[in-house]
C-alpha positions as a Python dict, from the first residue, in 0.01 Angstrom:
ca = {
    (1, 'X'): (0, 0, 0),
    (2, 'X'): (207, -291, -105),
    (3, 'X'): (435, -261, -420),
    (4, 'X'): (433, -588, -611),
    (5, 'X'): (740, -679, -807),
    (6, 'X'): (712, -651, -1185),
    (7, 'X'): (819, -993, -1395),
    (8, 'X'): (965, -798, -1677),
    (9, 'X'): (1080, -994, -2017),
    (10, 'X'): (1406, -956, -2163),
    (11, 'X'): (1432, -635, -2420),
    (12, 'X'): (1587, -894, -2741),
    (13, 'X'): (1821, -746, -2987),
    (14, 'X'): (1516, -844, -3289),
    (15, 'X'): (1812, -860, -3573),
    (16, 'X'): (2082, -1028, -3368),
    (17, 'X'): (1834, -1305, -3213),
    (18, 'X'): (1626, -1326, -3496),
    (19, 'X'): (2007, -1404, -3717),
    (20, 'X'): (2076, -1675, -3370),
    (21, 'X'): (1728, -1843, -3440),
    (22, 'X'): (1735, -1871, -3822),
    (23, 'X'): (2115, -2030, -3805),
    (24, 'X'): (1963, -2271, -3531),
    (25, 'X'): (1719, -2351, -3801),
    (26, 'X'): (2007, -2432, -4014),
    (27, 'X'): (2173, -2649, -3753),
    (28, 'X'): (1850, -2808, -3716),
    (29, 'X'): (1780, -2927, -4104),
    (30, 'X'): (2120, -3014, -4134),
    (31, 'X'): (2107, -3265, -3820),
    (32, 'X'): (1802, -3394, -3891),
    (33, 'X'): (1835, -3420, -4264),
    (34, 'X'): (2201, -3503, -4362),
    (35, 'X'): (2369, -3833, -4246),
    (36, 'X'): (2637, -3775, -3972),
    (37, 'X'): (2963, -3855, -4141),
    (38, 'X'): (3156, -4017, -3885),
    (39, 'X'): (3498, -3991, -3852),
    (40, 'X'): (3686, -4282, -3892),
    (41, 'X'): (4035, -4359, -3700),
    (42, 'X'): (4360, -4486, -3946),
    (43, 'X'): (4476, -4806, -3941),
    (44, 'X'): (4827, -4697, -4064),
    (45, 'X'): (5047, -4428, -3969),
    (46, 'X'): (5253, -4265, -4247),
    (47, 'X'): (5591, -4260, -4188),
    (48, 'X'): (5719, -3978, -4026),
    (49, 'X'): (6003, -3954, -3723),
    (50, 'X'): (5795, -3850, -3388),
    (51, 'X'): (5959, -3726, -3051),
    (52, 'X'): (5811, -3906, -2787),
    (53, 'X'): (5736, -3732, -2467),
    (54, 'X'): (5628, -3895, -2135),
    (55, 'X'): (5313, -3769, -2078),
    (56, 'X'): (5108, -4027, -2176),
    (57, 'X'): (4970, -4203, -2513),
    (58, 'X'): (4660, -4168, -2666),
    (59, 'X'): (4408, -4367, -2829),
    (60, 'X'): (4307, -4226, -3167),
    (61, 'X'): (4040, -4523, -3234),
    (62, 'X'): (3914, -4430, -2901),
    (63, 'X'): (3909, -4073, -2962),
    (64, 'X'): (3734, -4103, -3277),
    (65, 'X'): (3466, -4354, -3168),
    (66, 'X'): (3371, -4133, -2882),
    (67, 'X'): (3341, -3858, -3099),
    (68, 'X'): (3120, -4028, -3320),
    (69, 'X'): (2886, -4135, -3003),
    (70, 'X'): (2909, -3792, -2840),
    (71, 'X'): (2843, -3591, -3183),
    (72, 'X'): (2574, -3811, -3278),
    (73, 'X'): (2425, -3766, -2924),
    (74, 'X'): (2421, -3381, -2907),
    (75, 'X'): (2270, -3404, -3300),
    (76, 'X'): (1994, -3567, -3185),
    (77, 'X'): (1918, -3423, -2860),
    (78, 'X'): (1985, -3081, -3036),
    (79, 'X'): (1649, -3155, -3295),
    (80, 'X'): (1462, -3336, -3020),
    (81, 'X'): (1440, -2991, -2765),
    (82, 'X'): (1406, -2782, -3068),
    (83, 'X'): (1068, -3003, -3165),
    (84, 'X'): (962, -3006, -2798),
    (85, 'X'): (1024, -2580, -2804),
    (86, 'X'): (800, -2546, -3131),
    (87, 'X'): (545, -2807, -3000),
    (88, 'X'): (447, -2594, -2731),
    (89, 'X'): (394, -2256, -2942),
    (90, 'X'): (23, -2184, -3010),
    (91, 'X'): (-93, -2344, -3336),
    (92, 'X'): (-61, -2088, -3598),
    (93, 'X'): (348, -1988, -3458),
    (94, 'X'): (391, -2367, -3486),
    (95, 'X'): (269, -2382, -3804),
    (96, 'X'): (468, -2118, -3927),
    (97, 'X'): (796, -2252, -3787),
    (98, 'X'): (749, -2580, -3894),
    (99, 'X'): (672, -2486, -4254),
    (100, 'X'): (903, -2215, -4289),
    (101, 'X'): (1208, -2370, -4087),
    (102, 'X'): (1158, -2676, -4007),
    (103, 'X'): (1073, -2891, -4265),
    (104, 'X'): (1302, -3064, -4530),
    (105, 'X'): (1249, -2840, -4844),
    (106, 'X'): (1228, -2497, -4579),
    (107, 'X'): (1553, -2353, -4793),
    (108, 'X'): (1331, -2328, -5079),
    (109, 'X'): (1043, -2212, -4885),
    (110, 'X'): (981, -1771, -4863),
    (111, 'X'): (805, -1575, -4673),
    (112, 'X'): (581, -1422, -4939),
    (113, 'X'): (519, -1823, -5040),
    (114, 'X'): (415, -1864, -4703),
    (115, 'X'): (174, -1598, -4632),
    (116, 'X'): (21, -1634, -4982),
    (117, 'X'): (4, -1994, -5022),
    (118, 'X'): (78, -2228, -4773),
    (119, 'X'): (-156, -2014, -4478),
    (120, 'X'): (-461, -2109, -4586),
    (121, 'X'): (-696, -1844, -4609),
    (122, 'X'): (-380, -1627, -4686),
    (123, 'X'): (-271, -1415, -4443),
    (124, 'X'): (-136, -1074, -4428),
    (125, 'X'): (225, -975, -4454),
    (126, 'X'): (163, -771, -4128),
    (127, 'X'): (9, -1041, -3911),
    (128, 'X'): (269, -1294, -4065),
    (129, 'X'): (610, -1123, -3952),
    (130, 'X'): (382, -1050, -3618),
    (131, 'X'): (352, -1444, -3620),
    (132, 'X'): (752, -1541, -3680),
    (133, 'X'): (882, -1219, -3430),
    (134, 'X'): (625, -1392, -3183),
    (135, 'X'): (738, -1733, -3193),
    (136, 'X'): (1141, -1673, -3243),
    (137, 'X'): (1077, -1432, -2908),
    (138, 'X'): (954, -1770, -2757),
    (139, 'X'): (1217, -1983, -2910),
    (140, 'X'): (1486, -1735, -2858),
    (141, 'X'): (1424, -1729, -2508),
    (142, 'X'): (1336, -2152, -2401),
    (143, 'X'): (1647, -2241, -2613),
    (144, 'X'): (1880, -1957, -2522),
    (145, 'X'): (1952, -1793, -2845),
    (146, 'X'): (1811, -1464, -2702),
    (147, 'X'): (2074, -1190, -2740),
    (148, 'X'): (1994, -888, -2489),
    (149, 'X'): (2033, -549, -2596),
    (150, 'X'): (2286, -374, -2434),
    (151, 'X'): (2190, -69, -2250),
}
């Protein structure tokens, strides 16, 4: 009789990863909602007496400008895999997500809101946290926020 190999999921620390998800949440609204403020590089040094050492100069205008391209960069392609993650959850963990995290006013947004008003029929407390520990399993996982239990 042949054994077959089991493909066994993860066993998730639930607090810890569901803490990782909600702060990518954060993240998220404050990337995709708040204007980058880019750094900008000084035109004028103050005075001040510098040792020079020869290992090189650098280019502060540089520096900043490519931090401003690079931060900008990771912003958006930070917001654009965390869409593409909730896009692919079945329609009601979507829904949920999107509502509750996702969208611009979600800070002011609860879960007893949510269940209440917002679901429409309502829905039940228990089949609502069954909902969000559902979907931040799935988004825990496809973005790597999942943090193992240790055994």
């Amino acid at each position: 009789m042949e054994q077959k190999e089991l493909f066994e999921l993860p066993e998730l620390d639930k607090q810890k990863t569901k803490e990782a998800v909600e702060e990518a949440f954060v993240k998220y609204r404050m990337y995709k909602y708040l204007q980058f403020d880019e750094k900008e590089a000084s035109t004028t040094s103050p005075f001040k007496e510098v040792v020079v050492k020869a290992s090189g100069t650098s280019d502060k205008t540089a520096d900043t400008a490519i931090y401003n391209a690079d931060m900008k960069e990771y912003q958006k392609r930070f917001c654009e895999k965390l869409e593409r993650v909730v896009k692919h959850l079945p329609s009601l963990e979507q829904f949920l997500v999107e509502k509750r995290y996702m969208d611009r006013n979600a800070e002011y947004m609860t879960d007893l809101k949510m269940y209440n008003f917002v679901f429409q029929p309502p829905i039940s407390a228990k089949f609502y946290y069954k909902l969000q520990r559902n979907a931040f399993y799935k988004i825990a996982l496809a973005m790597n926020f999942n943090v193992e239990k240790n055994k």
